[in-house]
VMD Tcl script that draws the C-alpha trace (Angstrom):
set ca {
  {-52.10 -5.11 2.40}
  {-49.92 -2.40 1.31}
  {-47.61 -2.84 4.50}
  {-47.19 -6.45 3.94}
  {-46.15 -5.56 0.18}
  {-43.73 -3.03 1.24}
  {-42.19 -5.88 3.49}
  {-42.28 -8.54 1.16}
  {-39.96 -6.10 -1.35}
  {-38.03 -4.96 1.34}
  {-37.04 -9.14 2.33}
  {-36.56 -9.91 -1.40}
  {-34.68 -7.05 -2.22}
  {-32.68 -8.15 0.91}
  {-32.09 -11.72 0.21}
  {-31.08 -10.24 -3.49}
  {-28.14 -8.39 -2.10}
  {-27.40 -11.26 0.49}
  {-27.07 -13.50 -2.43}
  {-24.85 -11.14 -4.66}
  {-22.66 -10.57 -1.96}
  {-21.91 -14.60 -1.41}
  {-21.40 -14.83 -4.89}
  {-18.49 -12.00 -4.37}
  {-17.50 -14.06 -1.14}
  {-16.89 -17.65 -2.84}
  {-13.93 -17.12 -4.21}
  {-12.01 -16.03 -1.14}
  {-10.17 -18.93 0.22}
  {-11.95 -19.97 3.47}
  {-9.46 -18.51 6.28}
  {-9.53 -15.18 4.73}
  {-13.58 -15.16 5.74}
  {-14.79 -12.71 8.14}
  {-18.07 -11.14 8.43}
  {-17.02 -7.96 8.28}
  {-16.85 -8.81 4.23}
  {-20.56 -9.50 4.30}
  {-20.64 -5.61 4.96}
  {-20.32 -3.68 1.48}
  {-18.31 -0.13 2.23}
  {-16.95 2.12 0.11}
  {-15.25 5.71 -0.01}
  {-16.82 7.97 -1.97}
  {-17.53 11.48 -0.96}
  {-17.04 13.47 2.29}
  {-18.99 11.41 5.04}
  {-18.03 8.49 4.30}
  {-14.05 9.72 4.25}
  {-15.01 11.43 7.46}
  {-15.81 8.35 8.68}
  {-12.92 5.79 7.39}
  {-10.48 8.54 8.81}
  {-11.90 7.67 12.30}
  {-12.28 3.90 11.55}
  {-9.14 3.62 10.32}
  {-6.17 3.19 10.65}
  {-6.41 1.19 14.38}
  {-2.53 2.17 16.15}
  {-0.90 -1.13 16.57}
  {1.94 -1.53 19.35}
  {5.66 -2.19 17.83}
  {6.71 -5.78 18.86}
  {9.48 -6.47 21.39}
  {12.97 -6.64 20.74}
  {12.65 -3.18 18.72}
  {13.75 0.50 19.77}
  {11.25 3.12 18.42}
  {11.12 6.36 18.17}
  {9.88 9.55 16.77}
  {11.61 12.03 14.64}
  {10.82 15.18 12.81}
  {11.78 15.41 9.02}
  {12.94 18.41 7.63}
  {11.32 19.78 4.71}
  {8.27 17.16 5.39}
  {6.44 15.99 8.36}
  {7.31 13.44 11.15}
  {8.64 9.66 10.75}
  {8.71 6.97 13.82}
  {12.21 5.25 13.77}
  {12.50 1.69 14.24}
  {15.68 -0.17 15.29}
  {16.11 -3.60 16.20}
  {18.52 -4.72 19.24}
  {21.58 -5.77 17.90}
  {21.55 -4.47 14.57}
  {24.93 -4.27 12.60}
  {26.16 -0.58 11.88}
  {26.32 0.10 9.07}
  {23.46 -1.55 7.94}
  {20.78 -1.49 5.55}
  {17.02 0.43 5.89}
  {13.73 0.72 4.37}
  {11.75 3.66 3.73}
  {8.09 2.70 4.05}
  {5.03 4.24 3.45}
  {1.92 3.64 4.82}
  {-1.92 2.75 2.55}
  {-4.71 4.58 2.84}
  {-6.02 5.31 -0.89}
  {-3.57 8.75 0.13}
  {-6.68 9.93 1.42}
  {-6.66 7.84 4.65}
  {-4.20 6.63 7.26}
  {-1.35 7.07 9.73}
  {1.71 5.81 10.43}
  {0.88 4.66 14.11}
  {-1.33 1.91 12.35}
  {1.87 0.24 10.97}
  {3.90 -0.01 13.99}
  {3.36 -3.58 14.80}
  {4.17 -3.99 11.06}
  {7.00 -2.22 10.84}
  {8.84 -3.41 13.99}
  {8.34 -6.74 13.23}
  {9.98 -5.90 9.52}
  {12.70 -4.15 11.33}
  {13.44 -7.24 13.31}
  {12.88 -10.10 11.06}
  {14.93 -8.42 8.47}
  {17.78 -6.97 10.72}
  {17.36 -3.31 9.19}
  {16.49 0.24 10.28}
  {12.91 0.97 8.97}
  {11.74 4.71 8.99}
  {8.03 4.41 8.56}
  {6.91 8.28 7.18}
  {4.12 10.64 7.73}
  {2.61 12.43 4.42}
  {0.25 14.95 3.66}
  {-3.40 13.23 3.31}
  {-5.71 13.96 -0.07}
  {-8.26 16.05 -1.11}
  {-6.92 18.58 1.01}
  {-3.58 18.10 -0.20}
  {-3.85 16.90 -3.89}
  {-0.24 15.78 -5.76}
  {2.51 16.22 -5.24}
  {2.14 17.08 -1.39}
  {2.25 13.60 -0.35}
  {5.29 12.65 -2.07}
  {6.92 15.64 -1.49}
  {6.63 14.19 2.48}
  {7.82 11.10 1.32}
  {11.23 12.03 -1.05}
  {11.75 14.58 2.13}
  {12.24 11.26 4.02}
  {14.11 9.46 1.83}
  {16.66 12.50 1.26}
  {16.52 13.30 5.35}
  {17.67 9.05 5.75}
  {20.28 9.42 3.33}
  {21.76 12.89 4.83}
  {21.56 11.31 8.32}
  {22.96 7.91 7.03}
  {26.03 8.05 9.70}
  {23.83 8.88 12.68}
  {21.22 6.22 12.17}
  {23.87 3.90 10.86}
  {23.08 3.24 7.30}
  {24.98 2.45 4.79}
  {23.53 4.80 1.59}
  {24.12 1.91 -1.10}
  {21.64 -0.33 1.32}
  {18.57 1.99 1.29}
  {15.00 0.69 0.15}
  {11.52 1.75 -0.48}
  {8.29 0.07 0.27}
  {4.90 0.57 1.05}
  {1.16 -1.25 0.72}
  {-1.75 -0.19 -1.37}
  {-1.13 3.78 -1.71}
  {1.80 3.20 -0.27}
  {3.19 0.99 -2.65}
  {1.92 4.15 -5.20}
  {3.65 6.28 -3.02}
  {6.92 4.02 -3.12}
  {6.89 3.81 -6.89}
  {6.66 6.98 -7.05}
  {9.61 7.81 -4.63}
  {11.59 5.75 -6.47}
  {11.32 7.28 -9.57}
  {11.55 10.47 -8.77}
  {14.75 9.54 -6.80}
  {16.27 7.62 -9.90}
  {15.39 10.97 -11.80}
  {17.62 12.94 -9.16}
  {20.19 10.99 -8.73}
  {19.62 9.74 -5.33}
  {20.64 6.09 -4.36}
  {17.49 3.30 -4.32}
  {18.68 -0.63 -3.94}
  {15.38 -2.03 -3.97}
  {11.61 -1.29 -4.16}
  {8.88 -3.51 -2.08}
  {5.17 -3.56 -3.43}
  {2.59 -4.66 -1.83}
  {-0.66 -4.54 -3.75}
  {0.33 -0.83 -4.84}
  {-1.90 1.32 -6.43}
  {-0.53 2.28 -9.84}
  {-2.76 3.08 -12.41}
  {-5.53 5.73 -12.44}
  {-7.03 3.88 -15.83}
  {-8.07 1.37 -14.18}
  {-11.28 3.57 -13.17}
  {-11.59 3.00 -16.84}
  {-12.27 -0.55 -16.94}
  {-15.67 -1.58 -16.83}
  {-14.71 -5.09 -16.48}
  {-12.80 -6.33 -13.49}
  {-12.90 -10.57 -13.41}
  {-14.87 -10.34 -10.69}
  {-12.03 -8.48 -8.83}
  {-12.37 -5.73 -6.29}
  {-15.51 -6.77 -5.01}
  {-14.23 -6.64 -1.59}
  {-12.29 -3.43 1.05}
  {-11.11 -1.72 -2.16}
  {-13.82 -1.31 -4.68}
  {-13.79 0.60 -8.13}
  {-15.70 3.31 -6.39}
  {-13.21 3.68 -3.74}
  {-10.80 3.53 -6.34}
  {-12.22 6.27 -8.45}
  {-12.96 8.52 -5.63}
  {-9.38 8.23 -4.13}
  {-7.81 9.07 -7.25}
  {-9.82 11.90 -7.87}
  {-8.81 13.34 -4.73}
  {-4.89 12.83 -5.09}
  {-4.43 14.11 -8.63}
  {-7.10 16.56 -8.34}
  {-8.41 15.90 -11.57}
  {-10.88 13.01 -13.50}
  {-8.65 9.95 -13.80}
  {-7.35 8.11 -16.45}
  {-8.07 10.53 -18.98}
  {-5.66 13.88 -19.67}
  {-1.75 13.04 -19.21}
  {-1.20 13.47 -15.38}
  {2.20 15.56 -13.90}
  {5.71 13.56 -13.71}
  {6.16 11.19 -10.84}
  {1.91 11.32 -9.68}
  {1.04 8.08 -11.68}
  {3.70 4.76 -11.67}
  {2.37 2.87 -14.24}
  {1.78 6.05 -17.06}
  {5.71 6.22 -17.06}
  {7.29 4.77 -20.33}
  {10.73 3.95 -19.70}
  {11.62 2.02 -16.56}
  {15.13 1.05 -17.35}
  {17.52 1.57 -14.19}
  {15.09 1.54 -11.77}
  {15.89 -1.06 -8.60}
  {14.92 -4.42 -8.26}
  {11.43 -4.84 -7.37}
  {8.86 -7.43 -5.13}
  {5.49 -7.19 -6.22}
  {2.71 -8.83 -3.82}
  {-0.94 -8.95 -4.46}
  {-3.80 -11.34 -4.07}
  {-5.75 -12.77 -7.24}
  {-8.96 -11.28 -5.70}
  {-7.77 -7.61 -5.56}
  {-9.00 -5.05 -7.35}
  {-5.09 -4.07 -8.47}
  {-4.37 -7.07 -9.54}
  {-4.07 -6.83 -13.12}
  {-2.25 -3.32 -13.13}
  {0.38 -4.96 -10.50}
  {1.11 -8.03 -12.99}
  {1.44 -5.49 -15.86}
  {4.02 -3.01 -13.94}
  {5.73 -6.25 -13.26}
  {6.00 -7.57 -16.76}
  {7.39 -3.74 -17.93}
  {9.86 -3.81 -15.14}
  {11.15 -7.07 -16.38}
  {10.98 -6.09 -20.08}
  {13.45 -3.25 -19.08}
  {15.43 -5.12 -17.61}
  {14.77 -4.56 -13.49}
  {14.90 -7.86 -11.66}
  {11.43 -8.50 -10.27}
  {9.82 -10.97 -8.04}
  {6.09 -11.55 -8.38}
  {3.69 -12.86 -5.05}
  {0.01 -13.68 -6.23}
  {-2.03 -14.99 -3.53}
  {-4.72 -17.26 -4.36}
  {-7.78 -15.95 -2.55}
  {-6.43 -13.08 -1.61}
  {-8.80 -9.80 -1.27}
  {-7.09 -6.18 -1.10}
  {-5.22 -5.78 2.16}
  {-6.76 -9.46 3.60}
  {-3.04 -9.85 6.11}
  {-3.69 -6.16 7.59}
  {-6.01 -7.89 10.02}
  {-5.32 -11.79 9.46}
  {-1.61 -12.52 9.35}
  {-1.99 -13.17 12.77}
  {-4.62 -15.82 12.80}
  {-4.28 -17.37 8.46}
  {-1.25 -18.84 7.56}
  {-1.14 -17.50 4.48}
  {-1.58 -14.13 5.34}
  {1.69 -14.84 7.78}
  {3.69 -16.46 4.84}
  {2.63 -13.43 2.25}
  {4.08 -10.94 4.74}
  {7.22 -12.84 5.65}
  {7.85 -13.31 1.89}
  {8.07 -9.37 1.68}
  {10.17 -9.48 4.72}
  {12.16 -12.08 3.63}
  {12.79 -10.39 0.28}
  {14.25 -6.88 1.98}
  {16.23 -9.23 4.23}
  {18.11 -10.17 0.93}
  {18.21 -7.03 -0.99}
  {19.79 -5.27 2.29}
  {22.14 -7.80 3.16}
}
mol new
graphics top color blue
foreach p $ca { graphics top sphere $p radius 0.5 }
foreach p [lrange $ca 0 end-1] q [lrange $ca 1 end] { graphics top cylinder $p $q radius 0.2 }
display resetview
């Protein structure tokens, strides 16, 4: 009798989490649904990083019709080079910067990506390897990253570039990342033209929030979220003032930075932080363009802007928008 109790509360207490999680699955729109997403994950602690940092990222091959290769940075890591065939010297290029929470990740998992940016958009993209969190807490990572961005514009006749055509991007902690390159670069005088967001990650109070809108129920959670940046700043977020540069969204005056596109689905977990960087960018002035994707969980076109149209579109609008702040 006991046994068949213990089973009975072990297939209710099943069904219970089956049904919670298809509540969190009905709002994605239908060709973003995989069953992976009927698998709850989350970062939080040292086996389960251990274990994203072999899950992810997957290395992706770089498309055809694009010249890659690798170069060392001085004064940071490594970067792979991407140059499409035919590309008009001087030209324009992107810095980007790869997700990953900063505590995950790898360039290699962007080079499809980041080839097929390169090509669509005519433009040299250097695609930048940065120190990973906890074991290297603010400001190591975008110390890799400004390294990269100073290195491109130093080398601007060799690669090509024209040093009034240089932009940052960069998805999830990437797009953090970006932000933060970009300010820090406006700060030091170093040329920026444009900025390209993609779901960034720019506000440690949102770990705050005990109400999402039913919104980061899926890849990126609140636990992830408060884990990750623990690890980067080294500190409890979204409490005690953090250093200059480390956190996008706690900077007050954004007046002169470059023009922005902001990305993110309606499902994500950064949603509302994205929309309000947006609006202050605007407010002071920087033109902006805003994406929300209907449906859209964090980082859904990683692995489906092959196969759901609207994954392809919300990639090619990003594309699309470099294409015409480089030209």
């Amino acid at each position: 009798m006991r046994t068949r109790a213990l089973v009975a509360l072990a297939a209710a207490a099943t069904a219970a989490a089956l049904a919670r999680r298809a509540r969190t699955l009905a709002p994605v729109a239908p060709e973003l649904r995989t069953p992976a997403l009927w698998v709850p994950l989350a970062l939080s602690g040292k086996l389960t990083l251990a274990a994203g940092r072999k899950l992810y990222p997957r290395p992706t091959s770089p498309v055809d019709g694009v010249t890659v290769s690798r170069r060392d940075v001085p004064g940071g890591l490594d970067a792979f080079v991407y140059e499409p065939d035919g590309r008009t010297r001087p030209g324009g290029a992107l810095l980007w910067i790869h997700g990953g929470g900063t505590i995950i990740g790898a360039p290699e998992g962007d080079h499809e990506l980041c080839s097929r940016l390169a090509r669509h958009a005519g433009v040299l993209v250097v695609s930048v390897r940065y120190r990973l969190a906890p074991e290297h807490p603010f400001p190591a990572g975008l110390d890799d990253c400004s390294a990269a961005l100073r290195w491109l514009h130093a080398e601007d006749a060799e690669f090509g570039v024209d040093p009034s055509r240089v932009a940052v991007g960069g998805a999830s902690a990437g797009g953090l990342l970006a932000a933060s390159v970009v300010q820090r670069a406006h700060d030091e005088g170093v040329p920026v033209a444009f900025q390209a967001l993609v779901y960034p990650m720019l506000d440690d109070r949102t770990v705050l929030r005990r109400d999402h809108g039913g919104r980061g129920g899926l890849i990126w959670t609140p636990r992830s979220n408060r884990y990750a940046w623990s690890c980067y700043l080294g500190a409890a977020p979204g409490t005690a003032e953090p250093p200059r540069h480390a956190v996008p969204a706690r900077r007050e005056d954004l007046t002169g930075l470059p023009p922005a596109w902001i990305g993110v689905g309606d499902l994500d977990l950064f949603h509302d932080e994205d929309l309000e960087y947006a609006r202050r960018l605007g407010k002071a002035g920087v033109p902006v363009t805003v994406r929300v994707e209907p449906g859209m969980y964090h980082a859904a076109e990683v692995e489906l802007h092959a196969t759901a149209e609207t994954m392809r579109a919300f990639r090619e609008a990003m594309f699309d928008a470099v294409a015409a702040a480089l030209a």
